[in-house]
N, C-alpha and C positions, 0 to 999 in steps of 0.2 A: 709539420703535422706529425712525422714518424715521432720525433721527439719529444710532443705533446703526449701521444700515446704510451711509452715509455712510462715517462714521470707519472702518469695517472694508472701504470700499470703497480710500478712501483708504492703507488701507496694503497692500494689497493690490497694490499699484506699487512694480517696482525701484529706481524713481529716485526715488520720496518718499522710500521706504525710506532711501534714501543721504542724501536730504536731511536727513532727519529723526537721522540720525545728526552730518551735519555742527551742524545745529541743537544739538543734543544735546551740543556740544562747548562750542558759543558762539555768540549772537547774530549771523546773519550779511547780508550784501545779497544780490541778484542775480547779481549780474557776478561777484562771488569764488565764490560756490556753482559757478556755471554753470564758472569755471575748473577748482575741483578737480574737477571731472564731467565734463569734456570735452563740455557739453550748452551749446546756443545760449541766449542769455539771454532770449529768449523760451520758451524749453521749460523753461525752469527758472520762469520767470514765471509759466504756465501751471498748473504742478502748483503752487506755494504760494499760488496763488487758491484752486486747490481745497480746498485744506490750512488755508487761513483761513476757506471759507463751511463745511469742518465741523467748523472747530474746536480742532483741532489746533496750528496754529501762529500768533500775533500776528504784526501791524507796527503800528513809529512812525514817524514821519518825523523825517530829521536837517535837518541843513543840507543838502546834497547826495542823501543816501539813503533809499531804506526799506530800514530793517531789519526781518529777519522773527526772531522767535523763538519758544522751544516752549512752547506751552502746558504747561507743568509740572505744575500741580495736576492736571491731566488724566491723566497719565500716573504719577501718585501713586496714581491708587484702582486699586484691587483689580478685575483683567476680570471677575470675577463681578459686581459692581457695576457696570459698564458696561453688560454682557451682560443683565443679569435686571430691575437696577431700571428701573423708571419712572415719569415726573412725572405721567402719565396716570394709571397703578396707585395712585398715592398719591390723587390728587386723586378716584377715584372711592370709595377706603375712605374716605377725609376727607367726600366726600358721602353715601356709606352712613350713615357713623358716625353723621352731623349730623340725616340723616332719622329712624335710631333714635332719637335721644333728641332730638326734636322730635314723635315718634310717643308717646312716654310720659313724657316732661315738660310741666308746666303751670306756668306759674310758678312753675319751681323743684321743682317738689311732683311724685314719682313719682304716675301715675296706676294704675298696676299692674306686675306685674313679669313681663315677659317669659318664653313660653314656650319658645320656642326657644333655644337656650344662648350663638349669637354676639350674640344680640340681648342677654340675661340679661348678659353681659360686659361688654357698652361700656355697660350702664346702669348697672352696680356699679360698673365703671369710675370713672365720671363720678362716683358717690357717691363714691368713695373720695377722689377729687381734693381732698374736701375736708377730708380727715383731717393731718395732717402727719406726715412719713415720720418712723419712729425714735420718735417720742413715744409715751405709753403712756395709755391713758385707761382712769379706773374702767369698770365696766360698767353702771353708774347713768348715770355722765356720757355712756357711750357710748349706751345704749338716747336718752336728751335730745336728743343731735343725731340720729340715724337716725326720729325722731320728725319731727323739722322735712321731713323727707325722704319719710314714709310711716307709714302707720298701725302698720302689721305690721310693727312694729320689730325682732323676735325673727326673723321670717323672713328680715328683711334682712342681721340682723346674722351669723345663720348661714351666709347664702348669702357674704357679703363674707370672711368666715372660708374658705369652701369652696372660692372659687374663689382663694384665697390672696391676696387684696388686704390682709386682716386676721389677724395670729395671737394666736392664744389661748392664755394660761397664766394659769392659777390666779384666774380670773374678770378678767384682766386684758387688753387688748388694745393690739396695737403695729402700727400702717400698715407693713408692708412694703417693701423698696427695689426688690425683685425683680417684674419683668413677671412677670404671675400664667399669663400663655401660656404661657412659657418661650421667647420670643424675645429 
């Protein structure tokens, strides 16, 4: 978030603004920016520190200069993706996840199958991971593996089917490619 704030503070300024347009043309120094700006080359210095601790804009050094230029990947993602995601967001569903299924895995082996439904998903989940997508398995061969996994193979197997990790035709089933969330 700190980060997010930053970037949006930084353009939030006329003269990044401009800079960031000259940038935007071609890799430039100090001294030429600050000319077509009519901005000392310290006030031009000024803002592309800022512009480089958030992000925004790189420098290398030449023989003579530093050149600054635009952080491009940057400005390739989508401001929804700027705006919403976060590495925080992720790393705390990464730690949820890891607790769920450290909460009802034992070596390997489901210990029970969750009553709550996000809990019930990332444990299917994690079964399913070990299906391979597109391929189709008997229902014999499927009850064998879901066995190695849990006792109550028929429960698991209908739950994997329900929450769309597994579909079903004609006693036959196929690992899905599709997020069973719908994200």
């Amino acid at each position: 978030m700190e980060h997010t704030v930053q970037f949006l503070k930084c353009l939030a300024d006329p003269s990044r603004l401009a800079i960031l347009q000259i940038l935007a043309e071609r890799d430039s120094y100090v001294e030429l920016i600050a000319a077509k700006l009519d901005l000392t080359p310290g006030t031009v210095c000024y803002h592309l520190k800022k512009m480089e601790h958030a992000g925004i804009v790189r420098c290398s050094r030449t023989q003579f200069y530093v050149i600054y230029s635009l952080h491009r990947e940057l400005f390739d993602r989508p401001l929804s993706e700027l705006l919403f995601a976060s590495d925080q967001t992720t790393e705390r569903e990464n730690a949820y996840r890891q607790k769920v299924l450290d909460s009802f895995f034992v070596n390997g082996r489901l210990t029970a199958l969750p009553s709550q439904r996000k809990k019930r998903e990332i444990v299917l989940e994690k079964v399913a991971e070990s299906f391979a997508i597109g391929r189709v398995y008997e229902e014999k061969e499927l009850n064998h593996l879901l066995l190695d996994f849990y006792d109550d193979y028929c429960t698991l197997r209908r739950e994997l089917v329900g929450f769309g990790f597994l579909e079903r035709e004609q006693g036959r089933y196929r690992r899905t490619p599709k997020d069973p969330s719908g994200d």
